[in-house]
Structures are given as structure tokens and as C-alpha cells.
N, C-alpha and C positions, 0 to 999 in steps of 0.2 A: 703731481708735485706736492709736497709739504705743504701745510700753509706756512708764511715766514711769522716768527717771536716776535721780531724786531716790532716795540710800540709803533704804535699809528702816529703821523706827522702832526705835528701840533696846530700844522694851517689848518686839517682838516676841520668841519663840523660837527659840533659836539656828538651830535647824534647818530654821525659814521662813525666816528671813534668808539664810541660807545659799542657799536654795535662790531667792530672789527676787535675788541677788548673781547668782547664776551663771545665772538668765534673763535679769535685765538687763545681764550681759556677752554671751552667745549675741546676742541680738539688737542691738549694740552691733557686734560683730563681723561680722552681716551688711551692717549699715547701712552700714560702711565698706567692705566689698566691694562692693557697690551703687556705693558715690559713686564709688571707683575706677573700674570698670566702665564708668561714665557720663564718666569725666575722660578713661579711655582713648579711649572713643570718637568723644567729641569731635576728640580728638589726632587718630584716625587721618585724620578725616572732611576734617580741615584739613591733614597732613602727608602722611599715610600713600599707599597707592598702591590703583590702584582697581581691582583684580586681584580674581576672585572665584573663583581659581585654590586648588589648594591643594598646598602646598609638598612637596617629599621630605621634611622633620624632621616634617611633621604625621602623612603617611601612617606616619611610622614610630611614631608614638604606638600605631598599633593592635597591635599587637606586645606593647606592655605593656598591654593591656586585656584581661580576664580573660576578660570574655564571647567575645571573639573567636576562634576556631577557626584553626590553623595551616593548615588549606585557603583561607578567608575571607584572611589575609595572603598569601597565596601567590596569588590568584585578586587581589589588590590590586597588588602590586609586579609583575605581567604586566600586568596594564591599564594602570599606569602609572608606570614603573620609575625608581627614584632613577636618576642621571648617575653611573657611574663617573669615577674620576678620574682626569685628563688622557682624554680621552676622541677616540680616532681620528677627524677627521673623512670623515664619512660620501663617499664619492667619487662622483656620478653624473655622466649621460651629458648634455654640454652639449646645451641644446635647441635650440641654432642662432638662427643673425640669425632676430630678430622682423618679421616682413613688415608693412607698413602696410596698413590698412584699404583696400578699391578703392574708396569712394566718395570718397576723398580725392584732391579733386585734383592732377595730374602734370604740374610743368613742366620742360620737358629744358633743359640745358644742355648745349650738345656742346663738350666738351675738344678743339682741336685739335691735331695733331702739331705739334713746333717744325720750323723751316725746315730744317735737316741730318736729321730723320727723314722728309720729302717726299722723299729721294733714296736709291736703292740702295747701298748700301758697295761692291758688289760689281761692278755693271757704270756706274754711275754715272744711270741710268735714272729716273723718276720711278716712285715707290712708287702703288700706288692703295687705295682704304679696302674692305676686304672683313667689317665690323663695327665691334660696341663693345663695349665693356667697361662696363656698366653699375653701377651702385651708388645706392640711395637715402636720402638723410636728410629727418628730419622740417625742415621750415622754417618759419616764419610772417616772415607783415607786421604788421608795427605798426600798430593802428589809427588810421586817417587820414579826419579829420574833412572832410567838404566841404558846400556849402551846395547842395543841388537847387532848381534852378527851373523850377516845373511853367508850363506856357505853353497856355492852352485856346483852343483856334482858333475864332475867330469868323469867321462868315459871314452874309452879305446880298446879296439880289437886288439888281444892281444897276439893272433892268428895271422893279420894284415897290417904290417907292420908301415904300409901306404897309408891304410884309409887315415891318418890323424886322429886328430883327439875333437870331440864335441861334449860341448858345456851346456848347462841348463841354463834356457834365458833368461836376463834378468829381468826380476817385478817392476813395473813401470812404476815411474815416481814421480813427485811433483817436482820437486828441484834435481834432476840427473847429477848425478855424483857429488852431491850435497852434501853437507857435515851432519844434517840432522836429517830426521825421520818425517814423512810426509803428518805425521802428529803433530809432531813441534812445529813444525809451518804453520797445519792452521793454526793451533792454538795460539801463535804469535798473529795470525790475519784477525782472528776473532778476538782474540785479547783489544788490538786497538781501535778494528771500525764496532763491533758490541759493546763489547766495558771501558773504552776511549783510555787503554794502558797505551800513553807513547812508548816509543823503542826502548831510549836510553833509560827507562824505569825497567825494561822488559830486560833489556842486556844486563842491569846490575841483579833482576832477578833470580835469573839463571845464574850468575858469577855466585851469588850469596847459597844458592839450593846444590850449584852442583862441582864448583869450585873451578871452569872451565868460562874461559873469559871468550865471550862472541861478542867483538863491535855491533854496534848498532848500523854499522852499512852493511853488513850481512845480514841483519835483519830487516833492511829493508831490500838488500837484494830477493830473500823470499818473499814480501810483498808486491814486491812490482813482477814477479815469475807468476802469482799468481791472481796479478792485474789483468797479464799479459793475455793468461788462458781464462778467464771470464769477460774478456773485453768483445769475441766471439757471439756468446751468451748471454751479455747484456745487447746487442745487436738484434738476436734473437727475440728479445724480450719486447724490442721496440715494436719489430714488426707484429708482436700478439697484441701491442697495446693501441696500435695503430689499426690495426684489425676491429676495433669494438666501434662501440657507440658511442663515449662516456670517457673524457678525461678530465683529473684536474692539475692544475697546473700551480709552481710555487719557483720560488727564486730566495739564494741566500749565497752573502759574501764570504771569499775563503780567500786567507793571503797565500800568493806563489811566492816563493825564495826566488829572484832573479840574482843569475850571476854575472852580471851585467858593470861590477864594479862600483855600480852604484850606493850599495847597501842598503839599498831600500826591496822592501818587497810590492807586487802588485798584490791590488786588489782584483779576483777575477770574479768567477762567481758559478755556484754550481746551478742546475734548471732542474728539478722533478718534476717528471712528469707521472700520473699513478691513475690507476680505476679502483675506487671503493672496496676492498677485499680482494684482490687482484696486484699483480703487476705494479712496479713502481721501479722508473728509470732513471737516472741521475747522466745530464749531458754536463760536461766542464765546460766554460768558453771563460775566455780572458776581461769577458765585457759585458755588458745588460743593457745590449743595443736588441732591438728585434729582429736580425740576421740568427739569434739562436732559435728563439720558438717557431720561426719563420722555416730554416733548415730543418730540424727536427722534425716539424708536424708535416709537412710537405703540403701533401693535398689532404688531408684528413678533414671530414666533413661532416663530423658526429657536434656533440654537444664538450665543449671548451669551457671550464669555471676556474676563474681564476681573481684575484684582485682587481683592485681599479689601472692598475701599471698599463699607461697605454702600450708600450710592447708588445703585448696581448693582441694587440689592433692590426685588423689586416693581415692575420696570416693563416695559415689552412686554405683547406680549397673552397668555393666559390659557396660550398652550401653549408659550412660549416656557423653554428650556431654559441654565439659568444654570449655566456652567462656569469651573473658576477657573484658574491659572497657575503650574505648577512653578516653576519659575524664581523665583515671587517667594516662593516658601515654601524652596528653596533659599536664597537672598538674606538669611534673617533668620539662616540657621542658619553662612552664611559669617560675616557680623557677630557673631554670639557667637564663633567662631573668631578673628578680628581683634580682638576683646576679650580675649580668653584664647588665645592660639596652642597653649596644654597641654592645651584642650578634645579629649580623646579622643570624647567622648559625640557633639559636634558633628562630628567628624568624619569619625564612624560614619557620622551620617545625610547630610552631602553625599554621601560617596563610596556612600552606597545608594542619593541621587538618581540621583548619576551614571549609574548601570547602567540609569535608564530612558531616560535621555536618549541612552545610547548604543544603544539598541535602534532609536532613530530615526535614530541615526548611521547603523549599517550598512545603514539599507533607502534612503538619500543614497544611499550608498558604491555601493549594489546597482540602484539606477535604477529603484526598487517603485515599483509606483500607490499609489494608497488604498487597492484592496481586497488587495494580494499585503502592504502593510504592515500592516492591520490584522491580516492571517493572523501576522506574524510577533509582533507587540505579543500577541495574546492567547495566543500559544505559551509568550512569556517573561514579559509584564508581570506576567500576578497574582502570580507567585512574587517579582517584584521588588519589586511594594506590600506583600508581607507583611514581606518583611525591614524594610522604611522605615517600614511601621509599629511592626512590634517596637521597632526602634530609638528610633522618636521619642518611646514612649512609656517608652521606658529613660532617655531622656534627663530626660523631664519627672521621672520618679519620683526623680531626684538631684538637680535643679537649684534653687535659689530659687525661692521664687514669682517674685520680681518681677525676675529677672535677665535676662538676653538668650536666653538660654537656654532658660529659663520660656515667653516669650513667643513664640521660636519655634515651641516643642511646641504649645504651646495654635494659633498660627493655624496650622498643618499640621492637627492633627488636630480640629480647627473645621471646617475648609474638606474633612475627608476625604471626603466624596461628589461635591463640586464637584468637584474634582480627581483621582478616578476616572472620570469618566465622557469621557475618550478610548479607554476601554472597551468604551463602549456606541455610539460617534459617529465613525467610521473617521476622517473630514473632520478632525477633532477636535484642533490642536498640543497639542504638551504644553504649550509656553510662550505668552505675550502678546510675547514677546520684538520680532515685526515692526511691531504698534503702538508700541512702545517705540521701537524705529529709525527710525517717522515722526516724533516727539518730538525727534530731536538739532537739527535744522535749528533748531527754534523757540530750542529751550536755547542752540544757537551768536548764534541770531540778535539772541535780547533783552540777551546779553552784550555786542553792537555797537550794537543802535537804542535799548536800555534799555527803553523802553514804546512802547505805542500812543500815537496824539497826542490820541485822544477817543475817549468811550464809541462816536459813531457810526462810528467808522473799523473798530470790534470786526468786525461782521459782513463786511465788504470785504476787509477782511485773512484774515481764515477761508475767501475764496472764491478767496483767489488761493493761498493754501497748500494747500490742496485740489489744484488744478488742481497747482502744477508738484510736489508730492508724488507722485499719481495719474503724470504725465509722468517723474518718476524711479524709479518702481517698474517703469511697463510699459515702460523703455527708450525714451520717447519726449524728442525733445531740445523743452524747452519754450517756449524763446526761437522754433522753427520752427510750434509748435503754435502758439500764439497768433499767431503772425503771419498764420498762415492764416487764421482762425476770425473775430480780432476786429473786424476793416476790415469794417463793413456791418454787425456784428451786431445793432446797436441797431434796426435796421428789422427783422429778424427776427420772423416771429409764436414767439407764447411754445409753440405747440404744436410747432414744429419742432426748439426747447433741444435736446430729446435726442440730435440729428441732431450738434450739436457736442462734444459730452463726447469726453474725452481715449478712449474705450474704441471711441466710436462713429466717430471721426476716424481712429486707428490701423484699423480694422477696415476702412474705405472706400477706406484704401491699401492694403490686404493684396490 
């Protein structure tokens, strides 16, 4: 409970009053540090910048902190060194004209000489071409709309005037007796889950390039046709990723249109689940209870990294091994710094992240597997978690309960076994940080389309972000994968699915 404002009673004795004045100023004086705290954050959240960097004037805070050692600053300003001022720029060695890609195709254009350079200066003779002098730029054409007419050849005896007449069958397609061309589908699927173009920008498009007016419910009826036939292949995709060892896990809100009268939309929310270079699945549910990660994962008994969201808690089968995410226990401890830029304590404990996070830098830098970097993590990490614990729990011993500050220490060291155990689990990121990266599309994309158009569009949508997610992590171009795959798939037996997945199509080229 509060303490109460209200002055102390006059019966009391001087020296309770006294002493109930200056408790109810102490905690008067936190309370307004608090709202502060809470006003800054706001400010930043709306103005500020989204840098989780931390600056020259903070690193030099540790300098004036008592606890800190003049090796500890000195082992700080070498990792990462304030800017001198006017500072030489750095000179390197130009890398040379950028060569274009060789699957891109090359069309020549031959420069020829003018009419007085076909003739010798010298003897008056005609010159002859003994080369070129080549040069390439990039070019494009502007895309140019035409209408295809398929034409099926019929034939008939004209001997047996019984047998009838037989037609050449028609090419399977993605939308059966559609107005457009299995092209313009995707281009319109990939247009809005890649480059986040909503419909009704898509449909004035096409009306401005081709003069040929297509509502935006026929362009979302080819959307949801080829929801429909990837919803299959995202199923697929679950069971490869429920097959490994290794998932991470993420969560982000997306408004449904409900037609309910209301006028209101819900808030549902999509669930990615993904492996490191690999696979990544998007489940819809209407809620962010743990009935999703609960259904989805089943029994799955591998290694689970995901945030602090209890959600996460209790689900998978019996042996499954729940690990938590650096980054976001950094993350609370940058936001008390952006509340307070004078926090020395907070930024003690980033820059003591930092040093693990750079332990995974150099074995980048070094081109280590899993098992030459786990060698090098247990050479340096444990020394590195004991400093980060020290600190975080220096930080809590000074901090308000209920300050940013507070709140950071406690979920760091809540989460400390979670977040130890790339310890134990070589496979193991420090950060959720690639789950996070499959998340921006969705975040760009709801800022352009706003919401889904219905609860039942949830699951069709989830299947196609899957699919060209999964196609931009393994470098596969997604407007070509689908082109391949979708034409015929509806005939498809359901036991063959796996045969299409982005993992098992890239692999059959290889």
C-alpha cells in the first residue's frame, strides 16, 4: 500500500512526526522519480532514436565509478574507443568496378565507328575491326502488361464420324479460370507479403499501367487461392522443423477485421517458430495464451530459445530444454540507460554483455563451426558471466524497486540458468535476435495492409509468410519457387507435401 501524504497528527511527538515527515518526503521523492522515468520513456519511445548502441559520454561514465578498475576502463576505451577530434579519414584500397551477377542476362549493343574513323589517316585505306572495348551497366524494362491467348487444339476423325472431337488439356493454373495469368498472382502474393504493396495500391496499379480496372477483392481472392495451396506446405514445413534439434521462438500482434458489428478489430497474434538458416513457420491464433506454443510444439524435446514470456513455460514434451535470449536482457538494461543516460550501474552491465557477445563475434570473424566455437565460449564465457552477474546484481543493490533499473536486474537474474545454458548446448545463439528479423516483414507489412480481412484469412496468411520467409533466409527467390510448385498442386497426394517445401525444392536443384 502507498504510504498516506496526509501530515502527521499534531498529538503526535515531535520526533514521530518528524520522522513520518521525512518518510513521507523519501518516498514522495521516489514517486516523482518514477513518473519522470516513465514521462522520459515514453518521450524516447515517440521521439528518441532506436540505437541500442551506447555512446562515447556513457563509456566515459565508467571512469567516475568507483567500483571500476583502471585496467576494466582501459580494456573498455580499446574495445571501443571514443572519436578523436577532426579525425583523419581512414584511406583504403578501392575495391574495383562491381561485376554483375552471370545469371543475369547480357544483351550486346555494338557502338560503331563514325564514317572518317572506317578510313586510315595515313594511307587513305579502310580500317578493319580487330575487337571491342567492352563496358556493362545494369538495365531494366519496365514492366509490360500483355494479354496471352492459350489456344487448345482440337482434333477429330474425320473417317468416324462417332469417335467425337478431343481437345488438348488445359495447363494447370493457380487460380482455374481466372482473369489473370499464374504471373500476376504472384506478383500480386509477393508484391504485398515481400515489398508490403497493400491490394488497393496494387489494384490502382494495374488500373494506371493497364487501363483495366480489377477490385481489390479479386485480388485478394488470388491471395487467399494461394493461401489455400501453401497451407499444405507450411504443415510440411512444421513437421521438418519439429524433426530437428534447435528452435527459436517469437510472438507479434496483428489486427483481424471482425464482422461482428462491432467495428472494432481484434488483436490476435502471429507465433514464429524458425531454426538458424533453416525453416521458419508462422502459426495465427487469436490470443497469446499458451494453448499456441503448447499445440504447435507438441512433444518436441530439443532445445526451445525464446524471450522471458512465460507462455514459453511448460510446453513441449518432458525433455525439452527452455533457453532464454541475451539480447533481450541487454535490451531492458539499454532502456534504463535511455531513461537515465548518467546510469553508470546500467552501463556497467551492457558493456559486460557486450564482451559475450563479442566472444561470438570473433569465432564470425574466424569462420569456427559449433564445436571450435563452443571451445572458444567456454575458454572465455564463464569469466564473462561472472563479471555480468556481479554487476547486475550491483546494479539491483542501488536501484529502486520499481525503476527500470530494478526491473532490468530482476529479469536477468530470474532468467540466469535460461540464459546460461549456451554453456551446455554448443548449437545454442546467445540471442533470439533471427526470430526477431523474421518479425520485421510482418511489422512493415501491417503498417501498409493494417489488418487481416477475417478471422479465417489468419491461418492462409501464416502459410504464405512461412513459405516466402523460409525463401528469403535460404536465398531462394520466392516469386520463382512458387511458380514452380503451385500450377498442379491441388492434385497433389497430401503424402507427397514434403516433396514441395522450400528446403526440399532448393535441395532437388542442388
Amino acid at each position: 500500500m502507498p504510504l498516506s501524504l496526509a501530515p502527521p497528527s499534531s498529538s503526535l511527538p515531535d520526533a514521530e512526526r518528524i520522522a513520518r515527515l521525512e518518510q513521507q518526503l523519501a518516498w514522495a521523492a521516489m514517486k516523482i522519480q518514477l513518473l519522470e522515468e516513465r514521462l522520459r520513456l515514453e518521450r524516447i519511445k515517440k521521439y528518441g532514436a532506436a540505437s541500442e548502441k551506447l555512446n562515447s559520454a556513457q563509456l566515459e561514465l565508467l571512469e567516475l565509478e568507483p567500483g571500476v578498475s583502471n585496467a576494466e576502463v582501459q580494456a573498455e576505451s580499446e574495445r571501443e574507443p571514443v572519436p578523436a577530434p577532426k579525425p583523419q579519414p581512414e584511406r583504403r584500397p578501392h575495391p574495383g568496378r562491381q561485376e554483375f551477377p552471370a545469371h543475369l542476362p547480357r544483351v550486346e549493343k555494338i557502338v560503331p565507328c563514325a564514317p572518317e574513323q572506317c578510313t586510315c589517316k595515313q594511307c587513305g585505306g579502310p580500317t578493319e575491326t580487330i575487337g571491342y572495348d567492352s563496358s556493362e551497366q545494369l538495365d531494366v524494362e519496365p514492366a509490360k502488361y500483355f494479354v496471352t491467348v492459350t489456344k487448345r487444339e482440337k482434333r477429330v476423325c474425320k473417317k468416324c464420324e462417332t469417335a467425337g472431337v478431343v481437345t488438348a488439356p488445359a495447363p494447370a493454373r493457380i487460380v482455374e479460370k481466372g482473369l489473370a495469368s499464374d504471373r500476376v498472382v504472384l506478383d500480386t502474393v509477393v508484391s504485398k507479403y515481400s515489398d508490403h504493396v497493400p491490394l488497393y495500391r496494387q489494384s490502382a496499379i494495374l488500373e494506371r499501367e493497364t487501363g483495366i480496372e480489377i477490385h481489390r477483392a479479386t485480388l485478394d481472392g488470388w491471395v487467399m487461392r494461394v493461401g489455400e495451396l501453401v497451407t499444405p506446405i507450411a504443415a510440411a514445413m512444421r513437421i521438418e522443423l519439429l524433426g530437428g534439434s534447435y528452435i527459436q521462438a517469437d510472438e507479434t500482434p496483428v489486427d483481424v477485421q471482425m464482422h461482428d458489428g462491432s467495428g472494432r478489430n481484434h488483436q490476435a497474434y502471429l507465433w514464429q517458430y524458425g531454426r538458424p538458416e533453416g525453416s521458419v513457420v508462422f502459426d495465427f491464433r487469436m490470443g497469446r495464451g499458451r494453448d499456441g506454443p503448447r499445440e504447435f510444439l507438441g512433444t518436441f524435446e530439443g532445445l526451445l530459445q525464446t524471450d522471458g514470456y512465460i507462455a514459453y513455460q511448460k510446453v513441449g514434451g518432458t525433455k525439452l530444454v527452455h533457453a532464454c535470449c541475451w539480447a533481450h536482457a541487454r535490451r531492458y538494461f539499454v532502456e534504463a540507460l535511455k531513461v537515465n543516460p548518467e546510469d553508470a550501474a546500467a552501463a556497467r552491465v551492457v558493456v559486460a554483455i557486450d564482451d559475450l557477445f563479442a566472444i561470438d563475434a570473433e569465432a564470425r570473424e574466424r569462420g569456427l563451426d559449433v564445436a571450435a566455437r563452443h571451445e572458444l565460449r567456454m575458454e572465455r564465457a564463464p569469466q564473462a558471466l561472472e563479471i555480468v552477474e556481479r554487476r547486475v546484481e550491483a546494479a539491483r543493490a542501488e536501484a529502486l524497486p520499481a525503476s527500470k533499473l530494478a526491473r532490468a536486474a530482476n529479469y536477468t537474474l530470474t532468467l540466469g540458468p535460461k540464459l546460461k545454458r549456451f554453456l551446455d548446448y554448443p548449437e545454442l545463439e546467445l540471442s533470439n535476435n533471427l526470430a526477431e528479423n523474421s518479425m520485421r516483414g510482418v511489422a512493415i507489412g501491417r503498417k501498409n495492409w493494417i489488418h487481416l480481412g477475417s478471422r479465417e484469412a489468419g491461418p492462409k496468411v501464416a502459410a504464405i509468410l512461412s513459405v516466402v520467409e523460409t525463401c528469403r533466409r535460404m536465398g531462394i527467390a520466392a516469386r520463382e519457387y512458387l511458380g514452380a510448385v503451385l500450377p498442379g498442386l491441388g492434385g497433389v497426394s497430401i503424402r507427397r507435401i514434403a516433396e514441395f517445401t522450400p528446403a526440399a525444392w532448393a535441395a532437388g536443384r542442388r
